[in-house]
C-alpha positions as CSV (number, residue, x, y, z in Angstrom):
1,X,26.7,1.7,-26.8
2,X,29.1,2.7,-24.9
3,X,30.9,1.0,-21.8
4,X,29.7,3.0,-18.8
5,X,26.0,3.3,-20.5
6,X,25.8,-0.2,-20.2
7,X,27.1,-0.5,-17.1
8,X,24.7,2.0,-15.6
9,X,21.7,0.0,-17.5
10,X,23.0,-3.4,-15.7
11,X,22.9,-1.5,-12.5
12,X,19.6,0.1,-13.4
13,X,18.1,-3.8,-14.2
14,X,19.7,-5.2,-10.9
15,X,18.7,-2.6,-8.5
16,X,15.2,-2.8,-10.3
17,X,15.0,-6.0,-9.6
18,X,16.2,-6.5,-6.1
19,X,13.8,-3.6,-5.0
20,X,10.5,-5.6,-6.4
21,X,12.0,-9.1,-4.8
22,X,12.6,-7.4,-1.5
23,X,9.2,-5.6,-1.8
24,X,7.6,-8.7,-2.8
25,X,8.5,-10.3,0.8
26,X,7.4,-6.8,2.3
27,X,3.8,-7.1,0.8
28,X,3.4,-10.7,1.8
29,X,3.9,-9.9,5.3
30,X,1.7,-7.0,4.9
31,X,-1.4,-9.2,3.2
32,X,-0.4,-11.7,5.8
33,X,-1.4,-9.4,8.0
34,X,-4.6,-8.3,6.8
35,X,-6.3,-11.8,8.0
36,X,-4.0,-12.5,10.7
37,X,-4.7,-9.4,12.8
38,X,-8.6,-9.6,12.2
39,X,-8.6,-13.2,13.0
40,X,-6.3,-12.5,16.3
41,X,-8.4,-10.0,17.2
42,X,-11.2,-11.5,17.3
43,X,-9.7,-14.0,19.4
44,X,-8.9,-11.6,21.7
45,X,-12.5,-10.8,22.3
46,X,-12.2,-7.1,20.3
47,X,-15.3,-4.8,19.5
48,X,-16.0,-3.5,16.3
49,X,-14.1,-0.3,17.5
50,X,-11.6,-2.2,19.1
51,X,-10.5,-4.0,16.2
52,X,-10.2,-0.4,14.2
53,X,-8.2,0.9,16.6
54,X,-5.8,-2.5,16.6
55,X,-5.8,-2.0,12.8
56,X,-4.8,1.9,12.6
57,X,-2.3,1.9,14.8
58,X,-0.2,0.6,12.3
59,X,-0.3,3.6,10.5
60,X,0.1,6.4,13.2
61,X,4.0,6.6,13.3
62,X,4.0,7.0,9.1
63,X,1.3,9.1,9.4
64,X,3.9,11.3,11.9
65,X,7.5,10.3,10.4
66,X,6.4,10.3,6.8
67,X,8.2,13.5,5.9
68,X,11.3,13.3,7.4
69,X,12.0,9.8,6.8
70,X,11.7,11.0,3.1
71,X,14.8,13.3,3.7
72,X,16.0,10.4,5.8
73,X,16.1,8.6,2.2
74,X,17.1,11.3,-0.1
75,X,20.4,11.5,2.0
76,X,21.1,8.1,2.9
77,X,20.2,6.0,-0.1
78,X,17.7,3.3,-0.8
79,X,20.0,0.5,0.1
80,X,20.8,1.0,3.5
81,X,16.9,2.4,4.4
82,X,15.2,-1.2,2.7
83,X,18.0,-3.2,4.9
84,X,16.8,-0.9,8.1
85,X,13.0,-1.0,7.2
86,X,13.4,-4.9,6.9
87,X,15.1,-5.3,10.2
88,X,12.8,-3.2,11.9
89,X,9.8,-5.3,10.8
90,X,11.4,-8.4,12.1
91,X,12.0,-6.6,15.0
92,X,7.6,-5.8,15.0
93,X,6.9,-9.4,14.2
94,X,8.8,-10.6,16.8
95,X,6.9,-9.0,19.7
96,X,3.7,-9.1,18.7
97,X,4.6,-13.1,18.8
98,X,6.4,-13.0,22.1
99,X,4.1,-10.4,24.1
100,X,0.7,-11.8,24.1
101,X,-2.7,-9.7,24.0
102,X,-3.2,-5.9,23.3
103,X,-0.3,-4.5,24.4
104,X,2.3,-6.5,22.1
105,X,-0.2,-6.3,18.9
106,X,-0.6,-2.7,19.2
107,X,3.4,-2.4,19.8
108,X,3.9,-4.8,16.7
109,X,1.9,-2.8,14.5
110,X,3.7,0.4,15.0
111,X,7.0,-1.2,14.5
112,X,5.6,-3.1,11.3
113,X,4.0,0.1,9.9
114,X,7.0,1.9,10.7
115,X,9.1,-0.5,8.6
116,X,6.6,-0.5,5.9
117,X,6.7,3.2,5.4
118,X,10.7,3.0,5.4
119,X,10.7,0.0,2.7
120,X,8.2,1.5,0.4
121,X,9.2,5.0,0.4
122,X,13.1,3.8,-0.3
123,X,11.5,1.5,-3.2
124,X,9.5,4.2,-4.9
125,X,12.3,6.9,-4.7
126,X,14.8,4.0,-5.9
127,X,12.3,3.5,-9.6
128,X,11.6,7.2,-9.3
129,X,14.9,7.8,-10.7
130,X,15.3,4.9,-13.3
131,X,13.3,6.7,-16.3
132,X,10.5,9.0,-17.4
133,X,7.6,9.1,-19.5
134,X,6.1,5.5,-20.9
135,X,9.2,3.8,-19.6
136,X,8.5,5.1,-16.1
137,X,4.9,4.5,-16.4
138,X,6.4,0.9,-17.3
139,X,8.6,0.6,-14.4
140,X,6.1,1.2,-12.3
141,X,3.9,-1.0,-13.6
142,X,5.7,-4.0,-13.1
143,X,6.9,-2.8,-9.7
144,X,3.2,-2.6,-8.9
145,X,3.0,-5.8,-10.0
146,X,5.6,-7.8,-8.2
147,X,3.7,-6.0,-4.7
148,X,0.5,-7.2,-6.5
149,X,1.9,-10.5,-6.3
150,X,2.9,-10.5,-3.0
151,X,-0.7,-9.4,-1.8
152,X,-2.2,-12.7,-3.6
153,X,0.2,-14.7,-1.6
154,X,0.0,-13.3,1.6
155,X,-3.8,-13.9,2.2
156,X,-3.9,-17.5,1.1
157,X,-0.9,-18.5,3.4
158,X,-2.4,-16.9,6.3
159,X,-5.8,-18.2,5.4
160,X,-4.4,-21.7,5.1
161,X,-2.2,-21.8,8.4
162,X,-5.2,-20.4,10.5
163,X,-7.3,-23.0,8.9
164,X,-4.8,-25.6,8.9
165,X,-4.2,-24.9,12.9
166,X,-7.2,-23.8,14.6
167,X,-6.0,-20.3,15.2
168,X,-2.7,-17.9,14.8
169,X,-0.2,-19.6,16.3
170,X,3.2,-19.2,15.8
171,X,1.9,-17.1,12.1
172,X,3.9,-14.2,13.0
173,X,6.9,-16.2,13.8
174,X,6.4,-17.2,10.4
175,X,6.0,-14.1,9.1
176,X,9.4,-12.7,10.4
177,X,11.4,-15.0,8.8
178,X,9.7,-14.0,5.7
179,X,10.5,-10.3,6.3
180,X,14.2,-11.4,7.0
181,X,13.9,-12.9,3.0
182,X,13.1,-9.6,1.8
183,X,15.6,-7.4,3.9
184,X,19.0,-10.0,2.8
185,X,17.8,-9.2,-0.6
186,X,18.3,-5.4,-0.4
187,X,21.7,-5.9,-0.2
188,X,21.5,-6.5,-3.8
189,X,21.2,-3.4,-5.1
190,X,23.7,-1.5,-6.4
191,X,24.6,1.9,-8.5
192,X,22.9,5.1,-7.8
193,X,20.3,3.0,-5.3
194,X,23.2,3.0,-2.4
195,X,24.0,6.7,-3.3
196,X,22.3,9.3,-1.4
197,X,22.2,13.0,-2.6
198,X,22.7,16.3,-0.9
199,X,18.9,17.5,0.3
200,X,18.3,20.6,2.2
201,X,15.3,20.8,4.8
202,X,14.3,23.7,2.5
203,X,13.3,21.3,-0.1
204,X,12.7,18.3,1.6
205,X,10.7,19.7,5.2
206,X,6.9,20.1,6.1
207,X,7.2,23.7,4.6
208,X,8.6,22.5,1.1
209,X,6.0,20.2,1.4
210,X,3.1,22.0,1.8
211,X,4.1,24.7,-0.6
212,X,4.2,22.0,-3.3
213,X,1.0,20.9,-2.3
214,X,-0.8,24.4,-2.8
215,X,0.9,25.2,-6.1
216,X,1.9,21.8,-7.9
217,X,-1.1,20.9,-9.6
218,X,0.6,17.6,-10.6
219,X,1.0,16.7,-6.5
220,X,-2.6,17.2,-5.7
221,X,-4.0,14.7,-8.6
222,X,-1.5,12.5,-6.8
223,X,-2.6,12.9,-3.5
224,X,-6.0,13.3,-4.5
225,X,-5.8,9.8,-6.2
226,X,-3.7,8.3,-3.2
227,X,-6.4,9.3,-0.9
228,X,-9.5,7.8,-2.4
229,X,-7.5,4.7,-3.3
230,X,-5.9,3.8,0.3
231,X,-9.3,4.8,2.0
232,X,-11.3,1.9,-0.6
233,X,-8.5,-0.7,0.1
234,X,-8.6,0.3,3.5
235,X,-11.5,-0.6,4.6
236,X,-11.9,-3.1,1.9
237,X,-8.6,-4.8,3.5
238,X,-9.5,-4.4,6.9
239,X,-13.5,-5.1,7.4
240,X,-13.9,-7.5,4.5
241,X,-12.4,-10.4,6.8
242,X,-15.2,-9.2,9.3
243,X,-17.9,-9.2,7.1
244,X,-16.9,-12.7,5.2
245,X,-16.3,-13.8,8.9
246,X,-20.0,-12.5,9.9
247,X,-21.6,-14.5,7.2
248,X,-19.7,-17.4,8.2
249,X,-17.2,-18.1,5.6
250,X,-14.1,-20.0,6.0
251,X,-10.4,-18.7,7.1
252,X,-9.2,-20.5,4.0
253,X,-12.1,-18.9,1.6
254,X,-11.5,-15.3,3.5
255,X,-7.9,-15.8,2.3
256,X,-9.0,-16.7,-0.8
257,X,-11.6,-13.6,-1.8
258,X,-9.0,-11.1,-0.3
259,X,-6.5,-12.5,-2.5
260,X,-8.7,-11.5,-5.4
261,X,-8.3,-8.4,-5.6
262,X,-4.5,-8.4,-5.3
263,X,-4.9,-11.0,-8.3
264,X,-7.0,-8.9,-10.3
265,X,-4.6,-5.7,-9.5
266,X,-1.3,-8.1,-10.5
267,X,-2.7,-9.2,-13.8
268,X,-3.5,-5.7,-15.5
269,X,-0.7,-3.6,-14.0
270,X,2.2,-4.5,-16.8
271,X,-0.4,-2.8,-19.4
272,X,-1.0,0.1,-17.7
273,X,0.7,2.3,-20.7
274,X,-1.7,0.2,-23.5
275,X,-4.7,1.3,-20.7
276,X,-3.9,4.6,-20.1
277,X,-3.5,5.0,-24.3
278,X,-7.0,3.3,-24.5
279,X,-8.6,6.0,-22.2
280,X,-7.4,8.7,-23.8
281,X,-4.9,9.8,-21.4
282,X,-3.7,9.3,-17.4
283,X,-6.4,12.2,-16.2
284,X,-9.2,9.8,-17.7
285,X,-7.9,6.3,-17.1
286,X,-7.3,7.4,-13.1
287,X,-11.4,8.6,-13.6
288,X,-12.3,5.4,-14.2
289,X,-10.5,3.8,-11.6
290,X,-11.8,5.3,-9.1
291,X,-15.3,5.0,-10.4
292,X,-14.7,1.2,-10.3
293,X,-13.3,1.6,-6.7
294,X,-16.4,3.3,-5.8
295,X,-18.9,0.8,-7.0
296,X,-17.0,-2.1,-6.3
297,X,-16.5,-0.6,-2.1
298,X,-20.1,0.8,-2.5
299,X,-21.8,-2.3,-3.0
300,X,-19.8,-5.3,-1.0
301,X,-22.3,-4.7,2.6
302,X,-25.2,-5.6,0.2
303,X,-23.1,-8.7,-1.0
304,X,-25.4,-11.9,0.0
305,X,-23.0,-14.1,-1.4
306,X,-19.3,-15.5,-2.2
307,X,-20.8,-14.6,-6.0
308,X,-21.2,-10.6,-5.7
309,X,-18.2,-10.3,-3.8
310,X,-15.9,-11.8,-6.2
311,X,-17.5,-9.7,-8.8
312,X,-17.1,-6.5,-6.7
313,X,-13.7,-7.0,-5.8
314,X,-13.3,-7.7,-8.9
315,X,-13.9,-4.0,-9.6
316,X,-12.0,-3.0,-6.5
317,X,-9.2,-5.1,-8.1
318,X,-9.0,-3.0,-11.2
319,X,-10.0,0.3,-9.5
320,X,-6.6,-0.2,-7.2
321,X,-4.8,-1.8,-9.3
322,X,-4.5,1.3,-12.0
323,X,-4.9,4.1,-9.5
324,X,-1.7,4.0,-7.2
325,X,0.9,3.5,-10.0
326,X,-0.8,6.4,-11.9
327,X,-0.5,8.7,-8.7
328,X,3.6,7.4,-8.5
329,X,4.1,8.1,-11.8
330,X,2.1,11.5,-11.8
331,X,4.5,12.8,-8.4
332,X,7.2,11.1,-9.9
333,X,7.5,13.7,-13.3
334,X,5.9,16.8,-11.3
335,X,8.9,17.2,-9.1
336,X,12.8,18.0,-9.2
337,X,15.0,14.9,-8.3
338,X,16.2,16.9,-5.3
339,X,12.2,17.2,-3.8
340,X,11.4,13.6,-4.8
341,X,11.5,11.7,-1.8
342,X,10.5,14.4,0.3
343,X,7.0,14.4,-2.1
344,X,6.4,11.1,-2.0
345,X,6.9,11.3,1.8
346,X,4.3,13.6,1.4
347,X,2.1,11.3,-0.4
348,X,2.5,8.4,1.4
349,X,1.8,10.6,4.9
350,X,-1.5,11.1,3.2
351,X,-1.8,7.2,2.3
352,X,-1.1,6.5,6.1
353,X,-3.0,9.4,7.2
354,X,-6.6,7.3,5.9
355,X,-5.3,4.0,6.7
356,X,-5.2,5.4,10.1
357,X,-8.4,7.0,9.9
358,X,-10.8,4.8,7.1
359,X,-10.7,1.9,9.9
360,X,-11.8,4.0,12.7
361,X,-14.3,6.2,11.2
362,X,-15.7,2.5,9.7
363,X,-15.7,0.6,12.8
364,X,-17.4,3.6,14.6
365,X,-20.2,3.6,11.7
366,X,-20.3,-0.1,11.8
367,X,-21.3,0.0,15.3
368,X,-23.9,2.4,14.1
369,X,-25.5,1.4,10.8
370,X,-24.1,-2.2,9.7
371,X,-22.2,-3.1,6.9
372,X,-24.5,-2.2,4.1
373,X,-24.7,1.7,5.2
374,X,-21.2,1.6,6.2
375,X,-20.1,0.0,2.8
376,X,-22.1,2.4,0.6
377,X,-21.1,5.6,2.6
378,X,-17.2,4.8,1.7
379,X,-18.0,4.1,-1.6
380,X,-19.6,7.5,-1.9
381,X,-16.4,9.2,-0.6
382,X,-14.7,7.2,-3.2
383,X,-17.0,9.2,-5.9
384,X,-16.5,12.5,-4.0
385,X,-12.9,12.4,-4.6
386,X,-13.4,11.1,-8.1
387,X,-15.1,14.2,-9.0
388,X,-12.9,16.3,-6.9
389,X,-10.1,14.8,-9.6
390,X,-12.3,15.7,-13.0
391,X,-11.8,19.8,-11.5
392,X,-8.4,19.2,-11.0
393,X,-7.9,17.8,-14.0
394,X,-9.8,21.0,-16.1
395,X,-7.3,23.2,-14.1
């Protein structure tokens, strides 16, 4: 082996590793976040509808800046967008600690959904490039796994302090400084992840966008799949603290079941390749997780019991933890390197497009109909877009 191909290999490993580290932080503040702004909202005396509006507003500036800040990216590099994604969720944290009520949470949650967007879309290009076929399927695996990791944490700390101090606190102080943990490490990578590349807005705009999306058959099974799963984790991230909370669980055993299903997701991502073999292929391996996202969502509003929702999000566990590195690996090998990070702008404008919406159009049925209607009817959409994917896939 030659000097400079093992040199570009070391680079490869470092840079791998430095993006899942600084990720790992990301998603612990994120799953941090999932109890905390529940619980805080309900301190704050929120509605039903209240509280989804609190919760999508984290996703309205992605939902906007998705696309560009994929070109943003592309040029630029993943190095220097992780640093600035990190500082700017710092920056989030910060405020919604230092301005009380409404008006700083809603602030804080743009900033931090901003900066989540920015970290994650800088991540996924960064892997995007480090291989293809099973070894990509791989990399993203364990990538998936690492944020997986992070999710189990982030619950249980925030479960723990709330329960440990009657209440929020100084938690998003706390969860600042573990933001500014995974921005330092971004300054490890190195190679061809602090390299940008020359992108025109012709491939990297709204236009290019769209016209992959109506021809690339490849980017619609991706989207399609990205869809159904952030709308199931959605809600199942935002309203399962409100319904364990309604049937009078603990903050510490909340923490605890939402942790679950980040568990679950963490422990059978690295054999996604030995899954997807078992199935008989990606098309039908993503099939089946979403069918399991779709029973497991379906049935948690007729949960009487800490049993049935560990088994459910049990399900949800799987159905998640299979279906979004299937959708980044399918984007990943059905564009050019120079449309990359414009796609996966595109497809994580459509993730942030139903975080915005599943936790509105839930609370407003919630209001309506309760959890067990409101459960079952997002579970159904789940199945919709399953068998929306089975045409796809016979195209």
């Amino acid at each position: 082996m030659s000097r400079d191909v093992r040199s570009s290999e070391d680079d490869a490993r470092q840079s791998f590793i430095a993006v899942c580290v600084s990720l790992t932080f990301c998603f612990v503040v994120y799953s941090m976040l999932l109890v905390t702004v529940p619980v805080y909202g309900l301190e704050l005396g929120a509605s039903p509808l209240m509280l989804g509006v609190v919760l999508s507003s984290q996703y309205l500036l992605p939902l906007l800046l998705a696309i560009p800040l994929g070109g943003v990216v592309a040029r630029m590099g993943g190095r220097v967008n992780l640093i600035a994604g990190g500082l700017v969720m710092v920056a989030g944290l910060m405020v919604v600690q230092l301005v009380p009520g409404y008006p700083g949470l809603i602030i804080g949650q743009l900033l931090v959904g901003l900066a989540h967007l920015q970290m994650v879309l800088s991540a996924q290009t960064v892997i995007s490039s480090l291989g293809s076929g099973s070894k990509l399927e791989n990399y993203f695996g364990w990538y998936s796994t690492w944020l997986s990791g992070g999710q189990v944490i982030g619950p249980l700390l925030a479960g723990a302090w709330i329960e440990s101090f009657g209440g929020v606190g100084n938690l998003f102080l706390v969860m600042a400084l573990i933001a500014q943990l995974g921005c330092v490490t971004a300054f490890w990578l190195t190679g061809e992840a602090t390299r940008g590349i020359a992108v025109s807005r012709a491939q990297s705009g709204f236009r290019a966008q769209a016209a992959l999306m109506r021809r690339n058959t490849g980017v619609q099974m991706s989207v399609a799949v990205t869809v159904a799963g952030m709308f199931a984790l959605g809600v199942y991230g935002s309203y399962l603290p409100v319904y364990l909370h309604s049937l009078e669980v603990s903050a510490a055993l909340i923490g605890v079941l939402v942790s679950l299903r980040a568990g679950v997701s963490m422990l059978i991502r690295p054999f996604i390749p030995r899954i997807i073999q078992a199935a008989g292929g990606r098309e039908k391996a993503t099939v089946l997780a979403l069918a399991a996202l779709a029973l497991g969502l379906g049935g948690l509003g007729f949960a009487g019991g800490a049993t049935v929702v560990i088994l459910l999000s049990i399900l949800v566990g799987i159905g998640g933890g299979l279906s979004q590195p299937l959708s980044m690996v399918v984007l990943a090998e059905s564009v050019a390197r120079e449309q990359r990070s414009g796609a996966l702008g595109m497809r994580l404008m459509a993730n942030r497009a139903i975080h915005f919406l599943a936790p509105l159009w839930f609370g407003a049925l919630l209001e309506l109909a309760g959890f067990g209607v409101s459960f079952a009817l997002s579970g159904l959409v789940v199945a919709g877009i399953a068998y929306l994917l089975i045409c796809l896939c016979r195209q």
